[in-house]
PLY file of the C-alpha trace (Angstrom):
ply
format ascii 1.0
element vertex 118
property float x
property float y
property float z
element edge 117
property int vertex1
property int vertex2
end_header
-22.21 46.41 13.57
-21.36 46.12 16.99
-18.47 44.92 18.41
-20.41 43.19 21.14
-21.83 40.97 18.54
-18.94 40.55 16.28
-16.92 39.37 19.41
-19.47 36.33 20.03
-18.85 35.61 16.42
-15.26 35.16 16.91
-13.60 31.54 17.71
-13.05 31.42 21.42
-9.36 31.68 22.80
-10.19 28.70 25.24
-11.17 25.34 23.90
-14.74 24.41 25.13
-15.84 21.07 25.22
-19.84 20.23 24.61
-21.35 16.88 23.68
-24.57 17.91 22.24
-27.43 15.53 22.63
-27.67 12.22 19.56
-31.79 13.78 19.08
-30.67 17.40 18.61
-29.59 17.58 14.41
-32.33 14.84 13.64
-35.10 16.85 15.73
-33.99 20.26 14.04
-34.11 18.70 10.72
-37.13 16.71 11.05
-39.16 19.88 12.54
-37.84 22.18 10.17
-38.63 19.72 6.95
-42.24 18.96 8.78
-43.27 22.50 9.16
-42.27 23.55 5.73
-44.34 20.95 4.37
-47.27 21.76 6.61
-46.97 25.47 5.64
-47.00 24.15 2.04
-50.07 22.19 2.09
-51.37 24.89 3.86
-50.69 27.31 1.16
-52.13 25.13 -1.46
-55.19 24.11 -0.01
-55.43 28.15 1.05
-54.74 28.82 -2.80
-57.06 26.16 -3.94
-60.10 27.00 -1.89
-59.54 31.10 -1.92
-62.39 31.68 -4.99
-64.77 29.86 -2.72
-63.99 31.42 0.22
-63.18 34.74 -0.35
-60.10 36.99 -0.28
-59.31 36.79 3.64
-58.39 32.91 2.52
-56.32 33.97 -0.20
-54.57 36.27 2.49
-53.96 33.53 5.12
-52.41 31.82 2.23
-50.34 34.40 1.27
-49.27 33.89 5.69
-48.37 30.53 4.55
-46.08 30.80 1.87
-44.30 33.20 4.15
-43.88 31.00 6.62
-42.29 28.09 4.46
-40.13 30.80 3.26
-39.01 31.60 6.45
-38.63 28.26 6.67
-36.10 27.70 4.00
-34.39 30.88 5.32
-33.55 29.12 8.17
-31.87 26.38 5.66
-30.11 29.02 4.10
-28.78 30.11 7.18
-27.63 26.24 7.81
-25.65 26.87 4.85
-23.81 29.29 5.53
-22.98 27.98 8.58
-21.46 24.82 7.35
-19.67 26.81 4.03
-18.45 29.06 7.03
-19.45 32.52 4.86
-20.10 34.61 7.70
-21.14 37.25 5.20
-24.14 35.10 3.72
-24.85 34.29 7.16
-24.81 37.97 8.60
-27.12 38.82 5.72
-29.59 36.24 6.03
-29.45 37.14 9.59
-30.17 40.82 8.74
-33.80 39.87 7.42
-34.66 37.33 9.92
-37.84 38.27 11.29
-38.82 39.69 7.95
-40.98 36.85 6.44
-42.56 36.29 10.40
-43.52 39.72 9.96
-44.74 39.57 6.60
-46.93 36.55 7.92
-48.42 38.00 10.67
-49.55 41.28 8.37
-51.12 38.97 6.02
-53.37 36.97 8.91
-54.17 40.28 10.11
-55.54 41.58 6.75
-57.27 38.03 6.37
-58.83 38.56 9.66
-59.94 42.11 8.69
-61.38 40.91 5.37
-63.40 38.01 6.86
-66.69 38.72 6.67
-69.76 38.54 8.56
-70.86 35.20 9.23
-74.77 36.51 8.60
0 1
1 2
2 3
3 4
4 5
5 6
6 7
7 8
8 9
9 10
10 11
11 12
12 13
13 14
14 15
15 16
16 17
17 18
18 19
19 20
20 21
21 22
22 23
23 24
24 25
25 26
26 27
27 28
28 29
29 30
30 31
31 32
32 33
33 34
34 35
35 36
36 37
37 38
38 39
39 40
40 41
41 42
42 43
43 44
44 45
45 46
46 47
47 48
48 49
49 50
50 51
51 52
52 53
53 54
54 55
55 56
56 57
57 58
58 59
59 60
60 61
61 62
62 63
63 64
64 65
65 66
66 67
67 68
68 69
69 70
70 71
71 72
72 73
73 74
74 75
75 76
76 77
77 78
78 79
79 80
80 81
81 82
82 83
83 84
84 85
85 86
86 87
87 88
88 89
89 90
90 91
91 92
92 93
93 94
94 95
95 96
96 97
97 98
98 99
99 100
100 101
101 102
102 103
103 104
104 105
105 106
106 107
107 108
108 109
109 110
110 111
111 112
112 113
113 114
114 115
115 116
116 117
């Protein structure tokens, strides 16, 4: 770990003042609870309509569920923020990215498995 980034984790010496903005928590919340349940209906209906479709659907829905589990990560994260546990938060931290990745992969091997549209 650097000690770059452990430093910014540290309380600062000087006391800081900021007043954030009354829409910030309720606009965080409300987008982070909206998109999850878009990517879930997503995922379902993907799931749902995948033996008519074909397998690239099953593999943008397979996108979806790992972007409403990146979602949730980032309530995890919230968690650990509030508890304080700068271990759980360091290690959710760690895999970030991880389910964005995972999603993107997925569209691209739905996009390879589409098939001709003749």
């Amino acid at each position: 770990m650097s000690p770059g980034f452990l430093a910014l984790l540290q309380p600062d010496q000087v006391e800081t003042t900021f007043k954030e903005p009354s829409y910030f928590v309720p606009l965080i919340i409300g987008s982070l609870a909206l998109g999850a349940v878009v990517w879930l209906i997503a995922a379902v209906m993907g799931f749902a309509r995948a033996r008519a479709f074909g397998a690239s659907t099953r593999w943008f829905s397979f996108a979806a569920v790992s972007m409403l589990l990146y979602h949730l990560q980032f309530l995890l994260l919230g968690f650990g923020f509030i508890l304080r546990d700068i271990q759980l938060s360091l290690t959710i931290l760690s895999f970030f990215n991880f389910f964005a990745i995972l999603a993107g992969a997925c569209t691209i091997m739905g996009f390879v498995r589409l098939t001709s549209p003749r």
